[in-house]
C-alpha positions in Angstrom: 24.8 -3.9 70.6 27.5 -1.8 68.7 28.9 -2.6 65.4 32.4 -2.1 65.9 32.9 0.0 62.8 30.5 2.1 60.7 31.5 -0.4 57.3 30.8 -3.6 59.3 27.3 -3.7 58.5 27.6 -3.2 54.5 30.7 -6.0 54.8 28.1 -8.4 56.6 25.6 -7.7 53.7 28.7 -8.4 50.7 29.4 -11.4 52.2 25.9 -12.9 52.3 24.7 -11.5 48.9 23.0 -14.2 47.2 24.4 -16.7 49.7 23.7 -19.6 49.7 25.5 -20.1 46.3 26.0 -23.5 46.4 25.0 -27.0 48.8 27.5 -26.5 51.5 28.1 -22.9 51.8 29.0 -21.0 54.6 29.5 -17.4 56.1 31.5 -16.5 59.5 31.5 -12.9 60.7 31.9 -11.3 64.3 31.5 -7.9 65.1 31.5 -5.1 67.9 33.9 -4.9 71.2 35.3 -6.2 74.2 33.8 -3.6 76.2 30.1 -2.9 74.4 29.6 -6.8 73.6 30.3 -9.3 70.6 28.7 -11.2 68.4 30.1 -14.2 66.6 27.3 -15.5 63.2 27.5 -18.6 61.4 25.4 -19.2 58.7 25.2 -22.4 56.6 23.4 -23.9 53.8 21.9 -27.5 55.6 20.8 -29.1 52.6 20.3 -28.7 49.0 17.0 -27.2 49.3 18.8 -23.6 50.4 17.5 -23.7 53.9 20.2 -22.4 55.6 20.9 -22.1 59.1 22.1 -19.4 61.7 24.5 -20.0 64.5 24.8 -17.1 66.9 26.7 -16.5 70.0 25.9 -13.1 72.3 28.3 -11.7 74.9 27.7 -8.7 77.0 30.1 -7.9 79.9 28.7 -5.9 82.2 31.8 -4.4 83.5 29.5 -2.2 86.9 29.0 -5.7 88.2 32.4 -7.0 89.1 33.5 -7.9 85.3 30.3 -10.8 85.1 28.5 -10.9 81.4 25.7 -12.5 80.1 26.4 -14.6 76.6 23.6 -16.6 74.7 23.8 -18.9 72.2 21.4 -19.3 69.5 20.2 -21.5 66.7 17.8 -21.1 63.7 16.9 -21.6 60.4 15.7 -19.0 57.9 14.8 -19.0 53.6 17.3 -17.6 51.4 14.2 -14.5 51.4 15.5 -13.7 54.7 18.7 -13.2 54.0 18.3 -10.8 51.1 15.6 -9.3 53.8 18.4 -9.0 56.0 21.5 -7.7 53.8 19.0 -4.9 51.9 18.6 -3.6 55.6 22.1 -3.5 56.4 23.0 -1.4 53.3 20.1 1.0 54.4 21.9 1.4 58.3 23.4 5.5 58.3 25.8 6.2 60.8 25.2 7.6 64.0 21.6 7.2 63.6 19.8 4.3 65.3 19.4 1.1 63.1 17.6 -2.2 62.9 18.4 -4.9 60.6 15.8 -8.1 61.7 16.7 -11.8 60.4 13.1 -13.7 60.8 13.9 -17.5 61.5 11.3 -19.9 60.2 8.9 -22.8 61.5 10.8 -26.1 62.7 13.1 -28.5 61.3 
């Protein structure tokens, strides 16, 4: 999936830094296009024991195949460790190269 701008990923990381920062805390971000796919991310803190959770929704149009996409919704929890994980990757990604930036979810509820 395509970012939709080469700052996105570095404004995804700002926003999360340190996050959560207090019980009830919460992050919304979409990125990339209409034509290469979206993603819209949630991420909450559920409790006051900073597990927070991630809210996800995919879509790719497939624009070959008569204007059908695909689109997935997800839902997971991950540690505050994750996060930081997370945002130290996205400050790392260099434009135009290929980059990777995981978020590991973690056991059940």
């Amino acid at each position: 999936m395509a970012w939709g701008n080469v700052e996105q990923p570095t404004q995804l990381a700002i926003l999360l830094s340190g996050f959560p920062k207090a019980v009830g805390d919460s992050v919304d971000y979409s990125f990339g296009t209409a034509t290469a796919g979206s993603c819209e991310l949630k991420f909450c803190s559920i409790d006051g024991s900073c597990h927070i959770g991630v809210s996800s929704q995919l879509v790719a149009p497939y624009v070959s195949r008569g204007g059908r996409f695909q689109s997935a919704d997800i839902f997971f929890r991950v540690e505050p460790s994750g996060i930081d994980q997370f945002c130290s990757a996205l400050r790392g990604f260099v434009p135009g190269q290929q980059n990777e930036a995981v978020l590991i979810g973690v056991g059940e509820w």
